[in-house]
N, C-alpha and C positions, 0 to 999 in steps of 0.2 A: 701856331695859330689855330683860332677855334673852328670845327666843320661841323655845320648845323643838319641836320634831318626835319626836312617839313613834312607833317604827314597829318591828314583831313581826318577830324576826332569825332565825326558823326558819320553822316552815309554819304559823303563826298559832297562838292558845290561848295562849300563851306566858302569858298575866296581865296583860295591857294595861289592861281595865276597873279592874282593883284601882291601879294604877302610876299610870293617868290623873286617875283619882278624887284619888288622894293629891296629885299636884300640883297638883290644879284649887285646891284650897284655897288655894294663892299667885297664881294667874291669874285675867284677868280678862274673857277668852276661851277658849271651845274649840272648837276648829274639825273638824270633819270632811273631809277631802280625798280620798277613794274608796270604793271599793264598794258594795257596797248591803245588802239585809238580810239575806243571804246568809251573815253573820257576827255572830258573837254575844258581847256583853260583859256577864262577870258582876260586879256589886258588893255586897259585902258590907258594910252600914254599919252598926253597933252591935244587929249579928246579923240587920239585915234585908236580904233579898237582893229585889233590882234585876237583870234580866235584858232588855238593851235589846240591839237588832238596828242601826234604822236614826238612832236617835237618839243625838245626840254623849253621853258618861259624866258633861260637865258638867252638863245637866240635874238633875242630883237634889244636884247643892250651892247654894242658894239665892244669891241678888247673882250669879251668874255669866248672861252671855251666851253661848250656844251656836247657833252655826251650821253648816248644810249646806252645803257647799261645788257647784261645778258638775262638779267631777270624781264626786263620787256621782249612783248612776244611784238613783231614787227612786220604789217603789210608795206610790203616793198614800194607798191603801185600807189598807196595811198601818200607813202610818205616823199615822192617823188614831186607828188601831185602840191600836198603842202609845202614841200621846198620852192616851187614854182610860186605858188599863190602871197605866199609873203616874201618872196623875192620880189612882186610887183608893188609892194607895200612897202621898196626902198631897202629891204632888207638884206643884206650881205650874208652868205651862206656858203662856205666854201670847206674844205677838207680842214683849212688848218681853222675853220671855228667851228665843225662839229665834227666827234669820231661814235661808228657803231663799233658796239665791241664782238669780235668776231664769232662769239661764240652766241650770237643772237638768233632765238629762232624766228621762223619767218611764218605769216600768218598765210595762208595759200587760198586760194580763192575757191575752192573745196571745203575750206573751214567754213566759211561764212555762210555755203549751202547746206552745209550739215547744220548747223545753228539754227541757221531759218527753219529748215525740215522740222527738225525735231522742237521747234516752238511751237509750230501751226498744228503738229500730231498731239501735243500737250494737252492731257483733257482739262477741264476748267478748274483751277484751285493748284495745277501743279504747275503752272505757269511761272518761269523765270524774271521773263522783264528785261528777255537781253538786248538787248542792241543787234542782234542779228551781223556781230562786224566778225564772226568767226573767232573770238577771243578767248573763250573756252574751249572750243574744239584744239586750238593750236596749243595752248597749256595740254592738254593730255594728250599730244604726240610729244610732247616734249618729256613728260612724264613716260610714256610708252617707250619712249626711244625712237621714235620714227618720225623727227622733226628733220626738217632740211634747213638748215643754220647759212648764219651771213659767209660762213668758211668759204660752205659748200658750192655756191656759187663760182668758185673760180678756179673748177674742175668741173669738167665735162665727163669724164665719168664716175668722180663720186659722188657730182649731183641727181645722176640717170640710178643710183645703186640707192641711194636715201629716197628717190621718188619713189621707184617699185617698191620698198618698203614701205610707205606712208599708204600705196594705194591698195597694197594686200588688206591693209585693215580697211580702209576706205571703199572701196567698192564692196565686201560684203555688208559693210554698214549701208550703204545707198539700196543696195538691192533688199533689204528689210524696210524700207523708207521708201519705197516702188519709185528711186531715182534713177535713171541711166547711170552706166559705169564711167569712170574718170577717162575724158582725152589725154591719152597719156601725151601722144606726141605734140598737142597744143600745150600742156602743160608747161612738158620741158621747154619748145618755145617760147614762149612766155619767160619762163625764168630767162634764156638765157638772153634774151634780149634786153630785160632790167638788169640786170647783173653787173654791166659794167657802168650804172647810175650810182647802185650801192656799194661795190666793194672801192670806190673812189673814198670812202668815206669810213672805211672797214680796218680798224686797229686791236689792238693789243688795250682792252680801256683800264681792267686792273694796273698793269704797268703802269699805265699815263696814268693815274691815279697814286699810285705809290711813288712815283717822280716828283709831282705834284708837293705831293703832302710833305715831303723830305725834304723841299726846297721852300719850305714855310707859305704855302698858298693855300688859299681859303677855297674850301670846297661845300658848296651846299648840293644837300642830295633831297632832291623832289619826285615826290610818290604822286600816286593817284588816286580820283574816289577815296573814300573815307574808312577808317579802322571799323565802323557796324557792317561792311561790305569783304571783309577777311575770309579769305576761306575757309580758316580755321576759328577764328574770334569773334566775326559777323553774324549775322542771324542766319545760318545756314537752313535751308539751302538757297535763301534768297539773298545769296552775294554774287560777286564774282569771281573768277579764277586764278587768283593769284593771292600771295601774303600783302597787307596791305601797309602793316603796321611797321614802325620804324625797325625794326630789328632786320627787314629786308634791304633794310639799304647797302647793310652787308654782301649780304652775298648776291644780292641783283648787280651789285659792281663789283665784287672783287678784293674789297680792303676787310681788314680787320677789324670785328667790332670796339677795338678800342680808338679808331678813326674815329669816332663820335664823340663830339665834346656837348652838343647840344642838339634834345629834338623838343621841335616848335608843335606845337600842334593847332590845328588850323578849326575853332569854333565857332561856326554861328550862333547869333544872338537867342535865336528861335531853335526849330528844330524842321529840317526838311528832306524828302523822300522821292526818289523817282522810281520806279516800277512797283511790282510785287513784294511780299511781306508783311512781319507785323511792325507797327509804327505807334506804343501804347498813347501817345500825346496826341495823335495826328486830330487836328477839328476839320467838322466837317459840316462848317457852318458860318456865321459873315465872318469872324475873328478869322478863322481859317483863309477866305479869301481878299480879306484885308490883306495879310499878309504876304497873299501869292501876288495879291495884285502890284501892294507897294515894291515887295522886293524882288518883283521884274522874275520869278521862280517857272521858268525854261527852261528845259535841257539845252548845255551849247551844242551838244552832241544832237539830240533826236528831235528837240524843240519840243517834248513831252512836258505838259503843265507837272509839276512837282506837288508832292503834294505836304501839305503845311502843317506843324504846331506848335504848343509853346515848348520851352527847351528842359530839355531833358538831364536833370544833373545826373539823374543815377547812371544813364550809358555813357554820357560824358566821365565820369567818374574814372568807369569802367575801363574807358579805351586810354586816361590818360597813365591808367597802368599797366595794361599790354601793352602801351609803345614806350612807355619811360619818360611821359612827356614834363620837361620840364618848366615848361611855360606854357601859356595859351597864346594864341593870336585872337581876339573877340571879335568879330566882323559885322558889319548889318545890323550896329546897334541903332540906330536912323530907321528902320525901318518898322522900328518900335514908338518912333514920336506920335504923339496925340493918343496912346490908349491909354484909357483910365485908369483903368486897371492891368498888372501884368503878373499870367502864373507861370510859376516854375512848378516840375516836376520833383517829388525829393522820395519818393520811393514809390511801389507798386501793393497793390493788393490782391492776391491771389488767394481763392477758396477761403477767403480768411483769414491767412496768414500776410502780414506785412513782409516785404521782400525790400530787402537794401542792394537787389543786382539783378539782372533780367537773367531769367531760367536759361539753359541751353535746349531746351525743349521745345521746339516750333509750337508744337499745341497751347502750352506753359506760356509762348509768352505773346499767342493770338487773348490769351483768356485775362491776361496782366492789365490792370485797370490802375491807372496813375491817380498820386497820391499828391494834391498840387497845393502848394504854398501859394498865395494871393500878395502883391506885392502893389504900391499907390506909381502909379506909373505921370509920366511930364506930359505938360503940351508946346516946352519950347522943341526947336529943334535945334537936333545933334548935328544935325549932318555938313559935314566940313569940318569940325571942332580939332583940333590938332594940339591944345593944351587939357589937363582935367578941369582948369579953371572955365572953361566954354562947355562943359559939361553943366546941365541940370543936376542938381543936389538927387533928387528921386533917379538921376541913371548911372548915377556916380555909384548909391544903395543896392542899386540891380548887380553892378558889375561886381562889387563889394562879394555881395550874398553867394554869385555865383563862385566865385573865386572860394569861399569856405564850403559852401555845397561839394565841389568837386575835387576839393584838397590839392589847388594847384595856383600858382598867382598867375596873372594875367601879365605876359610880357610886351602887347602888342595890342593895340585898342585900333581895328580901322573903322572909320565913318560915313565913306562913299566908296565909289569906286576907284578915284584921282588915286593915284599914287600919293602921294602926296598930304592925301587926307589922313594921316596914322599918329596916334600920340603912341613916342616910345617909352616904356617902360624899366627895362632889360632890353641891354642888346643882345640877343644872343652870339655873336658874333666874338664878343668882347671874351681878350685872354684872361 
């Protein structure tokens, strides 16, 4: 059976929660392979909206199993908190419909003060745009080695041996940050009080994934944020701290990359941004806020306006080849009805030189000045459209254009938010 990889082909938002939802309905896993709650997915199910951070979008389809992967770095407190909040939303959440995998590390409420610290110390122009939820500080214990993992909680003293390591680096960092030192003994209470919320829910998730696949079950594994927000592939340093792009789906769970039969990639119609960075499309003008306005462009995480413009095929391009994408998902094409005109990006202009791919150079690609195609855009509207026949001839042209700009077909066309509202193309699901 085929296991898909969704993963967000610009700087995240793209519509992932709505795309994931809609396939979970054929799958019989869904996996989470990065980040943390740092990111936010919204769904809309028969007008009821679902707003989840660090829990996978399978949850709220009933018979599905949903799992944490060990590539997501995980606040214990926060996801205790969301288990509750869409528990009152009807929603059934128990051990045998979601497993963390043990080797998960945990986001510590130390991380999230060091983040904030070291944002507010930030002089102007080196500003990250974090979220302040501790999500990058806890990647680099995990990377240091001085993470305290889902294991560790259920030993009291190899959770007290991975604290005092976490906090040797941790307090000399605060005291250069003129923070007070870490309560250590609040700390460890703390932990050991949550502790038995989450290791209720603490497995073996590689295993339960290789059980899975070997008994022919569909596994779709869902990323976060967007392939331009990569730590390695993003516009560094203005991403965030984890891989983003499908090849993590690997090793954030466990299986082998020949687990992958299909990664989707999740594009907006337009092109949109939320913090710091360069962004060579962004308008900053009414087209620009036509756009934020029509297409509702809010953080679900921070509520930060996003900022807007037209879409970008050269980074689109870009990312559908560091993740391997073998389809698109087009999303928020409706949010494009009534303009007259619509440009696409199709390359960059630098010192002169035409560029067919954004520089890896922060300076290089503040200076990258887009190179836009003008395209005759509709005034019916898309939005609901569920066959191409309910498509406008001129958005039929767009989707078309884009689809050769990017060198990738379009598997998956959404129109609103409804689930519902999707003409498919490719299943990707399909043997």
């Amino acid at each position: 059976m085929a296991n898909v990889v969704v993963v967000g082909a610009q700087w995240g938002d793209e519509g992932k929660g709505k795309i994931v939802d809609w396939l979970s309905e054929r799958a019989d896993v869904v996996a989470r392979f990065q980040g943390g709650h740092n990111a936010g997915h919204t769904l809309v199910i028969d007008g009821k909206v679902f707003k989840l951070n660090a829990l996978p979008s399978g949850v709220v389809r009933g018979g599905k199993l949903s799992v944490i992967g060990n590539g997501v770095v995980l606040d214990p407190w926060h996801l205790v908190k969301e288990i509750a909040t869409i528990r009152e939303q009807g929603v059934e959440i128990t051990p045998e419909t979601l497993m963390i995998a043990e080797n998960t590390p945990l986001i510590l409420p130390i991380h999230g003060e060091l983040d904030r610290a070291r944002e507010e110390a930030a002089s102007k122009g080196t500003k990250i745009g974090t979220t302040g939820r501790g999500i990058g500080p806890a990647y680099e214990d995990k990377v240091g080695r001085r993470s305290v993992r889902v294991a560790d909680l259920a030993d009291p003293a190899t959770l007290e041996t991975r604290v005092d390591r976490a906090l040797l680096h941790h307090d000399a960092l605060r005291r250069g940050l003129g923070l007070e030192p870490v309560d250590r003994a609040a700390l460890l209470a703390a932990l050991n009080e949550i502790a038995p919320q989450i290791l209720e829910y603490a497995g073996p998730v590689w295993k339960l994934l290789n059980e899975k696949r070997r008994a022919g079950k569909r596994i779709l594994f869902e990323g976060a944020q967007g392939a331009l927000l990569d730590i390695d592939f993003g516009t560094y340093p203005f991403v965030t701290s984890s891989n983003v792009i499908a090849g993590q789906a690997a090793t954030g769970t466990g299986i082998g990359p020949g687990a992958i039969d299909f990664v989707l990639g999740i594009v907006k119609a337009y092109t949109t941004r939320v913090g710091e960075g360069p962004f060579p499309t962004e308008l900053d003008d009414e087209d620009g806020n036509r756009l934020g306005t029509r297409g509702r462009e809010f953080g679900t995480v921070t509520g930060r306006k996003r900022r807007c413009g037209w879409f970008d095929a050269v980074l689109v391009r870009q990312t559908c080849v560091t993740s391997g994408v073998n389809g698109i998902s087009l999303t928020k094409l409706d949010v494009l009805d009534g303009f007259e005109t619509i440009k696409i990006c199709t390359g960059y202009e630098l010192d002169g030189e035409v560029l067919d791919h954004l520089p890896i150079a922060t300076e290089e690609q503040l200076r990258c000045k887009p190179i836009y195609e003008e395209m005759e855009g509709w005034s019916e509207s898309t939005e609901g459209a569920r066959s191409w026949n309910d498509l406008p001839g001129a958005a039929v042209k767009y989707v078309r254009r884009i689809e050769e700009l990017i060198g990738c077909p379009v598997a998956l066309l959404s129109t609103s938010p409804e689930r519902d509202d999707t003409i498919l193309v490719t299943d990707p699901f399909a043997d």
